[in-house]
MARMIDO-756532 format. One line per field, with one value per atom (N, C-alpha, C): residue number from 1; residue in three letters; atom name; x, y, z. Coordinates in Angstrom, 3 decimals, padded with zeros to 6 digits. Layout:
<nodes>
vexnu c(NUM/...)
ketor c(ALA/...)
kepa c(CA/...)
east c(X/...)
north c(Y/...)
up c(Z/...)
</nodes>
This chain:
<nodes>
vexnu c(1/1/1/2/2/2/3/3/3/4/4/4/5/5/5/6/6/6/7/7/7/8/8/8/9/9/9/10/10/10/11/11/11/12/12/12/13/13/13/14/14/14/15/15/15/16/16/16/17/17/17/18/18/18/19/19/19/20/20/20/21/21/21/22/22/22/23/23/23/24/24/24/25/25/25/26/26/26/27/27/27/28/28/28/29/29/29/30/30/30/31/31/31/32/32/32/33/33/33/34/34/34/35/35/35/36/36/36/37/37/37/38/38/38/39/39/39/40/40/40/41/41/41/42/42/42/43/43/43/44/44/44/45/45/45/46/46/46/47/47/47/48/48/48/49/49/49/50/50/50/51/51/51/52/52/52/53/53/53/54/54/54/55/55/55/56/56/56/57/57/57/58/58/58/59/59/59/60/60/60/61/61/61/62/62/62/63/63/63/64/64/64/65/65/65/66/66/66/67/67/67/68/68/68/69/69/69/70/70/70/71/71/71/72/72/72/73/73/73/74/74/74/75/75/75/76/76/76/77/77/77/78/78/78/79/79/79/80/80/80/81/81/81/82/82/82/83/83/83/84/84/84/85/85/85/86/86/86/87/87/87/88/88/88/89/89/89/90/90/90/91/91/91/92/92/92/93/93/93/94/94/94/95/95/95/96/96/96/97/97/97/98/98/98/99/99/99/100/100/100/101/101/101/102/102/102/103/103/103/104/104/104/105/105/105/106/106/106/107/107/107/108/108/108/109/109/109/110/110/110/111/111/111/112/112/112/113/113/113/114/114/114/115/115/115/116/116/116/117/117/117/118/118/118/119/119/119/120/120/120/121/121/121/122/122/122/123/123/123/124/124/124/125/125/125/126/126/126/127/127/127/128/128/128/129/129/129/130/130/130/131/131/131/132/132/132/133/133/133/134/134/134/135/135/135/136/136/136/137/137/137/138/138/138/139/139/139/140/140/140)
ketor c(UNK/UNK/UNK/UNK/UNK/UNK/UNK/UNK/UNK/UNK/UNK/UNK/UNK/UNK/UNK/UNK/UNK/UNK/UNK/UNK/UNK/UNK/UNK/UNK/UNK/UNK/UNK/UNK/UNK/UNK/UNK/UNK/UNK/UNK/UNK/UNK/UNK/UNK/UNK/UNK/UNK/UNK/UNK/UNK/UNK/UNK/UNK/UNK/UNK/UNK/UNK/UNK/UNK/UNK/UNK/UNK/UNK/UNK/UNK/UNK/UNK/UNK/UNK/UNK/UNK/UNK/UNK/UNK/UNK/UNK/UNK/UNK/UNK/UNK/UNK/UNK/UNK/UNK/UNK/UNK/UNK/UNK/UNK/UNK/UNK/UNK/UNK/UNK/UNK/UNK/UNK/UNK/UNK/UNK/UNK/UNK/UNK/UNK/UNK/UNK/UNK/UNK/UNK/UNK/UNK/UNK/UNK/UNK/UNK/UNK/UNK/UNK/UNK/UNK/UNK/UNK/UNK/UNK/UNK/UNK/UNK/UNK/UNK/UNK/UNK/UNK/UNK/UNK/UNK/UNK/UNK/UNK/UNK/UNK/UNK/UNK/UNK/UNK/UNK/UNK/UNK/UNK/UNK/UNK/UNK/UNK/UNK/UNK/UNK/UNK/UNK/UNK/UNK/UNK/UNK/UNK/UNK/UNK/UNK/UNK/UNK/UNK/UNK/UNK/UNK/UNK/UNK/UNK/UNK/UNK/UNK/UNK/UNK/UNK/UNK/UNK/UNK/UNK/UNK/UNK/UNK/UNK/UNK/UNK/UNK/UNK/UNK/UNK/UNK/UNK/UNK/UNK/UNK/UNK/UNK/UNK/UNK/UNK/UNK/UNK/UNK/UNK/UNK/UNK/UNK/UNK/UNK/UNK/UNK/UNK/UNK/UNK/UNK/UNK/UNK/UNK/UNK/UNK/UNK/UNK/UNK/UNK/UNK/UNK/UNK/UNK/UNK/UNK/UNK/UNK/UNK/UNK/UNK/UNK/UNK/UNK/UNK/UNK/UNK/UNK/UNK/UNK/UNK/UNK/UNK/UNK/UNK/UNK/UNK/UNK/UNK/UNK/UNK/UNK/UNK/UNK/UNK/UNK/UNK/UNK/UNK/UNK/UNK/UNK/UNK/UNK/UNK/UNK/UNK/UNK/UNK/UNK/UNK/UNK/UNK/UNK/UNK/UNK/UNK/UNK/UNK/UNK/UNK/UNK/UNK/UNK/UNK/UNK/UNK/UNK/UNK/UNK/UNK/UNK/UNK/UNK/UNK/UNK/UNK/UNK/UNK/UNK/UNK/UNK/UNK/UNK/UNK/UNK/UNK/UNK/UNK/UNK/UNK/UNK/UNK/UNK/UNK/UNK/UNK/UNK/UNK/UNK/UNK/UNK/UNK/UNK/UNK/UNK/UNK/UNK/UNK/UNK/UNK/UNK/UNK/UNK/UNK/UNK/UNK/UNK/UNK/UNK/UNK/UNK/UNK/UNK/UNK/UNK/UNK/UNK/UNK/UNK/UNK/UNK/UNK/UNK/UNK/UNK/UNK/UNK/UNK/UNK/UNK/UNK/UNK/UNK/UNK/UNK/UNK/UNK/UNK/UNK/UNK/UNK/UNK/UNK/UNK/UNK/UNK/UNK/UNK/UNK/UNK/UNK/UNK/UNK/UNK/UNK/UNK/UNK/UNK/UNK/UNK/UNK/UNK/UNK/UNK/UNK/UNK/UNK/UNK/UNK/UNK/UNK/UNK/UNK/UNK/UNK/UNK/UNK/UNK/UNK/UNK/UNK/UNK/UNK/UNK/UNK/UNK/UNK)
kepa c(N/CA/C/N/CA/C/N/CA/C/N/CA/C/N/CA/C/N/CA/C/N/CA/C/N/CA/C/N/CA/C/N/CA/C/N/CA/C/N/CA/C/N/CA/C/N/CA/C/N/CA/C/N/CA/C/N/CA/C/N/CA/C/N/CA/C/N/CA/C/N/CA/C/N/CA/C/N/CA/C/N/CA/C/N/CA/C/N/CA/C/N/CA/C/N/CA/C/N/CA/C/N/CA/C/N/CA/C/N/CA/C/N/CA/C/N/CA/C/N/CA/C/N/CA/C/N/CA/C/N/CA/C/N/CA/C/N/CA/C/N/CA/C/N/CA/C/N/CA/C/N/CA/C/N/CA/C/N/CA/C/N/CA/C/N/CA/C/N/CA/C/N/CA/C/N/CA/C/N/CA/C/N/CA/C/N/CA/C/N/CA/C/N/CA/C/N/CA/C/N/CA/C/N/CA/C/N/CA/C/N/CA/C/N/CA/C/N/CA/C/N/CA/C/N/CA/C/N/CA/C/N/CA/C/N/CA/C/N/CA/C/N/CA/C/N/CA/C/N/CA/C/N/CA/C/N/CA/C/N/CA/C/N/CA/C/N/CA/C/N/CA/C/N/CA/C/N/CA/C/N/CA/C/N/CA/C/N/CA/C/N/CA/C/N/CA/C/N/CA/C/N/CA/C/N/CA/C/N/CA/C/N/CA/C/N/CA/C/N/CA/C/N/CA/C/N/CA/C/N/CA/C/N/CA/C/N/CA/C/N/CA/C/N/CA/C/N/CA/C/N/CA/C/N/CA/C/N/CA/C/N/CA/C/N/CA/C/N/CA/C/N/CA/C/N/CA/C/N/CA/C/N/CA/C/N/CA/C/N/CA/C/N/CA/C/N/CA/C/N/CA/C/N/CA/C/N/CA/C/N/CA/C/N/CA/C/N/CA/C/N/CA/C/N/CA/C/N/CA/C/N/CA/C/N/CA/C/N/CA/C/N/CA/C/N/CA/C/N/CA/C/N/CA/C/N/CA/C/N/CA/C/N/CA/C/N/CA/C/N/CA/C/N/CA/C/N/CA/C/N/CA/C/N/CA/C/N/CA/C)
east c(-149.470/-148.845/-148.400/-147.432/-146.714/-148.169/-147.972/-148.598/-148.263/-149.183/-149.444/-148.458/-146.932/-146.270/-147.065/-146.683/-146.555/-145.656/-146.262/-145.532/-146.036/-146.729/-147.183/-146.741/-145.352/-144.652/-145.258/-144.907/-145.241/-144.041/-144.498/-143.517/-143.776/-142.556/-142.443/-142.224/-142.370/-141.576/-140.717/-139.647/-138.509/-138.877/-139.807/-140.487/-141.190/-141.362/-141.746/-140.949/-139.891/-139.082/-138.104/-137.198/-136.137/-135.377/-135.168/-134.378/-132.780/-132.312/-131.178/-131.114/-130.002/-130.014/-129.566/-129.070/-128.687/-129.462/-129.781/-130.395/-131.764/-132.487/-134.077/-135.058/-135.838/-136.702/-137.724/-137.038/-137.872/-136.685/-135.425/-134.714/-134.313/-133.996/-132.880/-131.618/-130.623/-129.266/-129.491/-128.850/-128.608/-129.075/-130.639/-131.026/-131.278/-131.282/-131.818/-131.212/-130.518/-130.171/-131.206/-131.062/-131.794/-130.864/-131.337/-130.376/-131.217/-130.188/-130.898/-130.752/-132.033/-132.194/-132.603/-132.111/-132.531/-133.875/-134.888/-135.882/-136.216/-135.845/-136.666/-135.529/-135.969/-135.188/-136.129/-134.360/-134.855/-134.572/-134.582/-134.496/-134.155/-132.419/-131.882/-131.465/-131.791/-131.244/-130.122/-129.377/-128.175/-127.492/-128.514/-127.811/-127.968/-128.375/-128.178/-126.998/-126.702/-124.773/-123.904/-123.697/-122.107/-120.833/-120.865/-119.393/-119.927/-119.051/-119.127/-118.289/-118.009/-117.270/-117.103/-115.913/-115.964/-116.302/-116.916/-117.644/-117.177/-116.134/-115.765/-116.955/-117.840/-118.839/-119.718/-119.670/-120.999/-120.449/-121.189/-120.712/-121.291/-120.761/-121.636/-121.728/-122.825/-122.866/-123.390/-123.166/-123.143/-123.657/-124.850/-126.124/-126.564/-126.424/-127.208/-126.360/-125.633/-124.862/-125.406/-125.528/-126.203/-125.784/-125.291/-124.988/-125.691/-125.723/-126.715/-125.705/-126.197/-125.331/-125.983/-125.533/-126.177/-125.291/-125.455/-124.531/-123.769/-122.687/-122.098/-120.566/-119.873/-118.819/-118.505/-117.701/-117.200/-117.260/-116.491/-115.948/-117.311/-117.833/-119.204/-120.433/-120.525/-121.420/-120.570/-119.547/-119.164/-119.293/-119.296/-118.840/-120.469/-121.211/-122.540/-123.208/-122.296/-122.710/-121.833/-120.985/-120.024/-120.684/-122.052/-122.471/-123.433/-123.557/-123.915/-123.094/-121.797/-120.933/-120.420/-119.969/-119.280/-117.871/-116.971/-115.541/-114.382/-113.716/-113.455/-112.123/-111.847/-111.006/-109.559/-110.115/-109.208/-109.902/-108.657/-109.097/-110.289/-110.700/-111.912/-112.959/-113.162/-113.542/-114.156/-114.937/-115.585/-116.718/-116.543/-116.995/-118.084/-119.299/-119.943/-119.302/-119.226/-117.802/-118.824/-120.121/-120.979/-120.707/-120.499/-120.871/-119.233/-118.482/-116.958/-116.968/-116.330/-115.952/-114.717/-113.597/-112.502/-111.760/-110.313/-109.683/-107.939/-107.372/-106.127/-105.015/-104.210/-102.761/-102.397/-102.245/-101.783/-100.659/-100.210/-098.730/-098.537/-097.069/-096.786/-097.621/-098.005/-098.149/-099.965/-100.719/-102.073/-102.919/-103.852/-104.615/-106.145/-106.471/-107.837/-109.181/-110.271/-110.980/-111.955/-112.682/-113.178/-114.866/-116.180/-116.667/-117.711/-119.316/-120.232/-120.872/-120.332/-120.921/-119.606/-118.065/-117.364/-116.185/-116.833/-115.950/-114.857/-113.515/-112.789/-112.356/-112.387/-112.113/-110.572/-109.674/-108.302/-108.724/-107.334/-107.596/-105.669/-105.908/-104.435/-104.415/-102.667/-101.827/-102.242/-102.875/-103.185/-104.934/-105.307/-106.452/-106.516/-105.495/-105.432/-105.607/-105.208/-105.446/-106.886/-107.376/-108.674/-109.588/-109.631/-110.249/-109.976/-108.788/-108.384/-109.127/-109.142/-109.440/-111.243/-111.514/-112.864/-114.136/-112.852/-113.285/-112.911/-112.221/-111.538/-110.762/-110.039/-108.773/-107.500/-106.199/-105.035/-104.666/-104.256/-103.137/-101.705/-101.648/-100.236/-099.305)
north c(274.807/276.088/276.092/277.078/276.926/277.104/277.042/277.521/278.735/279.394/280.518/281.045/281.571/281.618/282.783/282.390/283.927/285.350/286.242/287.062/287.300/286.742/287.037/285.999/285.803/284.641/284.080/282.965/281.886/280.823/279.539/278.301/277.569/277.173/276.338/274.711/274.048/273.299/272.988/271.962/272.175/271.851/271.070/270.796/271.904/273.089/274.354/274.947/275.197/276.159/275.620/276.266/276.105/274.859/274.065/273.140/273.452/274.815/275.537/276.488/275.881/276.880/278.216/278.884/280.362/281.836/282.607/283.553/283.507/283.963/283.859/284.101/283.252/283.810/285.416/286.091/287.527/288.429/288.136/289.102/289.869/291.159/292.015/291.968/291.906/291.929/290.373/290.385/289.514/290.002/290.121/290.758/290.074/288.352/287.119/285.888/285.148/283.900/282.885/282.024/280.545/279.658/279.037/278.389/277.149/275.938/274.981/274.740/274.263/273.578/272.546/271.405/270.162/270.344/269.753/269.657/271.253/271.701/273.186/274.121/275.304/276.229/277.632/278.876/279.675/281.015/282.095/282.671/283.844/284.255/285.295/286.429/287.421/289.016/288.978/289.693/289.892/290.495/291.748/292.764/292.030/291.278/290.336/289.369/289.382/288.144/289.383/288.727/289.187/289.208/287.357/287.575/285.661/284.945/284.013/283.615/281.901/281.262/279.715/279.292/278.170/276.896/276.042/274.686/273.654/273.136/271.839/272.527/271.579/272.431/273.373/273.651/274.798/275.882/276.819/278.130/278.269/278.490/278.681/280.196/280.913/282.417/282.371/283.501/283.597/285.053/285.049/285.571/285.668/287.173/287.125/285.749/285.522/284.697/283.048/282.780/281.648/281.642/280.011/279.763/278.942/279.564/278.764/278.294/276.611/276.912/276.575/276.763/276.345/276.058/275.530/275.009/276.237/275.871/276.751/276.864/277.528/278.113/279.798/279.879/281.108/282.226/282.445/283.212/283.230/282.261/283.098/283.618/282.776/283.773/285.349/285.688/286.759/287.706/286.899/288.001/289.032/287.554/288.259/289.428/288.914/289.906/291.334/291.200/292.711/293.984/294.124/295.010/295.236/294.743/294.883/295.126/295.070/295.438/294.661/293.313/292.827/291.722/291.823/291.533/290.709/289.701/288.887/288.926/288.605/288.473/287.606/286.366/285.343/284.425/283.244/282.014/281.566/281.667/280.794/281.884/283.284/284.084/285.629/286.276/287.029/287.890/289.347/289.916/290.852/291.129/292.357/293.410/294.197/295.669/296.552/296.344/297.043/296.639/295.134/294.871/294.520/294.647/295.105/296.132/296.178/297.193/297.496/297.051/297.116/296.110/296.625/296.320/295.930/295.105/295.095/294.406/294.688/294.133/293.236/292.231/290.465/290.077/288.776/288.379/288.781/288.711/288.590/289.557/290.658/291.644/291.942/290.436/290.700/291.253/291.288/292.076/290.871/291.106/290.911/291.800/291.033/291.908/291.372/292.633/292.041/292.676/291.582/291.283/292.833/292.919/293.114/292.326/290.524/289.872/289.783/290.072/289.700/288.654/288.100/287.192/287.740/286.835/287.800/286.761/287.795/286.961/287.703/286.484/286.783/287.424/288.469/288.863/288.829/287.960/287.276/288.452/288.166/289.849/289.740/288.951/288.407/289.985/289.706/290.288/291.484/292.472/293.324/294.691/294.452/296.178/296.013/294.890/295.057/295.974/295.008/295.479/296.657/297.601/298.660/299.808/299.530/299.949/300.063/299.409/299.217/299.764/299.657/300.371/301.781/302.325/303.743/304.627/303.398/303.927/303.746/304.213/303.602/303.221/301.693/300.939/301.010/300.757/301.436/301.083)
up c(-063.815/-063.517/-062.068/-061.564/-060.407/-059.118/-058.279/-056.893/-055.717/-055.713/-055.046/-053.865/-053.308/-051.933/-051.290/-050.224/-048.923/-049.581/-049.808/-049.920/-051.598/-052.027/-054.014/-054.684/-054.158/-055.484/-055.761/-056.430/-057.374/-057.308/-056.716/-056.762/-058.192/-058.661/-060.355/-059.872/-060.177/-060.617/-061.654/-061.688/-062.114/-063.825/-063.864/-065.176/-065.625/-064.825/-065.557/-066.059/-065.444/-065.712/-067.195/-067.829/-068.934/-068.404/-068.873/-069.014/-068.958/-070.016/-069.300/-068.596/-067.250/-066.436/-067.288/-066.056/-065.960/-065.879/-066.917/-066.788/-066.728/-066.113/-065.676/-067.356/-067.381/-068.481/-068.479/-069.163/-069.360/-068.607/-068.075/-067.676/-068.529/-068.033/-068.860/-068.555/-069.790/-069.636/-068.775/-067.650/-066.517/-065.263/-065.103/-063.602/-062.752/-063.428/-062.576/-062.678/-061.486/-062.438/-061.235/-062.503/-061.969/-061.361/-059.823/-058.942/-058.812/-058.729/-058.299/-056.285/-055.757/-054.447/-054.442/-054.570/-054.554/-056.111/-056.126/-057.620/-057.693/-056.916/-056.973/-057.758/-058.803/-059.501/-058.050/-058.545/-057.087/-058.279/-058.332/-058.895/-057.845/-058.480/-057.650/-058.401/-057.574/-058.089/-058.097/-059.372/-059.639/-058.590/-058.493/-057.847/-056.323/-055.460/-054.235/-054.238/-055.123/-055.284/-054.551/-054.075/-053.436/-054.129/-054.346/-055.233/-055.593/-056.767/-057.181/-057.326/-057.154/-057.376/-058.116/-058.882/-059.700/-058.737/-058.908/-058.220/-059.433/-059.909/-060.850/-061.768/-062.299/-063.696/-062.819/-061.900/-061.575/-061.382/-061.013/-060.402/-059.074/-057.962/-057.014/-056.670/-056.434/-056.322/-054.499/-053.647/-052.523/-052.427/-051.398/-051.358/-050.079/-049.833/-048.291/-047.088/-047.477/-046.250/-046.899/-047.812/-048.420/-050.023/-049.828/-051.312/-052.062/-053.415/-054.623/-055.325/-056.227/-057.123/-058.255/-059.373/-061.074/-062.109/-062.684/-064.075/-064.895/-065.250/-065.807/-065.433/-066.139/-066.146/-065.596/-064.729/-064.103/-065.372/-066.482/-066.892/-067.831/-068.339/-069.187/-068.286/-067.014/-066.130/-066.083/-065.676/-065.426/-066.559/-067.782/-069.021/-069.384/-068.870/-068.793/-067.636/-066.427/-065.378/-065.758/-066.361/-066.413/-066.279/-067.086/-067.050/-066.175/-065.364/-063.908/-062.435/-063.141/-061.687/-061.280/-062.384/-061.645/-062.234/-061.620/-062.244/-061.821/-062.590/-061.999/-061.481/-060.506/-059.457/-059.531/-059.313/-059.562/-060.299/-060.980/-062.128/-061.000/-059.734/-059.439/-058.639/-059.269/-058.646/-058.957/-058.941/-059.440/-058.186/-058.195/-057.388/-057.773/-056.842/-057.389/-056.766/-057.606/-056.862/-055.964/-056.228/-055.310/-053.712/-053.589/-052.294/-051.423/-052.481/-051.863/-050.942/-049.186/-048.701/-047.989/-047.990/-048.068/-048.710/-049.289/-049.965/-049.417/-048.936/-047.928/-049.304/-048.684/-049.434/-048.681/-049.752/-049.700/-050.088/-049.565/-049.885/-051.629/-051.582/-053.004/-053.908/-053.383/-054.221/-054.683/-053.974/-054.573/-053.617/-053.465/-052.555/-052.129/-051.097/-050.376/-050.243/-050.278/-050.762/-049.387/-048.832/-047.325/-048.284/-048.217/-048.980/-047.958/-048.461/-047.289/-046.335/-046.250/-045.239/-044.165/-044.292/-044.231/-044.568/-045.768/-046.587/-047.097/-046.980/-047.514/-048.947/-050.321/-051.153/-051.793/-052.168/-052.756/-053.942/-054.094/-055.556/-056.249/-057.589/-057.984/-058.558/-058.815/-059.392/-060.657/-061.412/-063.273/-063.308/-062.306/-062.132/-061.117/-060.352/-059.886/-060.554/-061.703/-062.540/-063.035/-063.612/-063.914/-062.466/-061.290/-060.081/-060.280/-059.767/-059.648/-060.455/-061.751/-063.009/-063.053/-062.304/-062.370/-061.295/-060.320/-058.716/-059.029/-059.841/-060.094/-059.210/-058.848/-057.756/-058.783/-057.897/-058.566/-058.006/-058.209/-057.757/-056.930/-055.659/-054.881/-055.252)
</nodes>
């Protein structure tokens, strides 16, 4: 069984944990995903992602100024986060709309999205009414 951290946790090893990544064992909906760090699985709050992005087969999600990444595909992680707040952006990109705080207009009609760490992530015109639609503004 795992070993005792600072703070209550509990460290796993990687032979403890599911063999497939993604959603944490015992979550609801999607409240947790499983990240790899080198042999170690990390287990992150949904609601702590900022915004995510496609990595060739991974997804990498970005956290507190720090990126995880885990197996998978963009668009089925997202389809699962939806109901948590969060929506995708561009073909390599997906935001939690919580931690969005401004929104600027970009070449060619799409818009920028200035994150809560200051990241700024593109948002393509294929995916502007969704955002819009979702943030519950209207579109200029």
């Amino acid at each position: 069984m795992g070993s005792q951290l600072e703070g209550g946790g509990t460290a796993h090893s990687a032979s403890e944990l599911p063999s497939a990544p993604g959603i944490a064992p015992g979550a609801s909906a999607a409240e947790r995903i499983l990240v790899r760090r080198g042999d170690v699985r990390i287990v992150v709050r949904t609601a702590d992602v900022e915004w995510i992005e496609a990595a060739d087969n991974d997804v990498r999600l970005h956290v507190r100024g720090m990126s995880h990444q885990t197996r998978g595909r963009l668009a089925l992680l997202l389809s699962r986060l939806e109901g948590q707040g969060f929506v995708r952006v561009h073909r390599s990109a997906g935001v939690n709309l919580a931690k969005v705080n401004e929104v600027h207009p970009w070449f060619r009609g799409g818009v920028l999205l200035v994150m809560q760490s200051g990241t700024r992530v593109p948002v393509s015109l294929r995916y502007r009414p969704t955002l819009f639609e979702r943030l519950g503004v209207h579109s200029e």
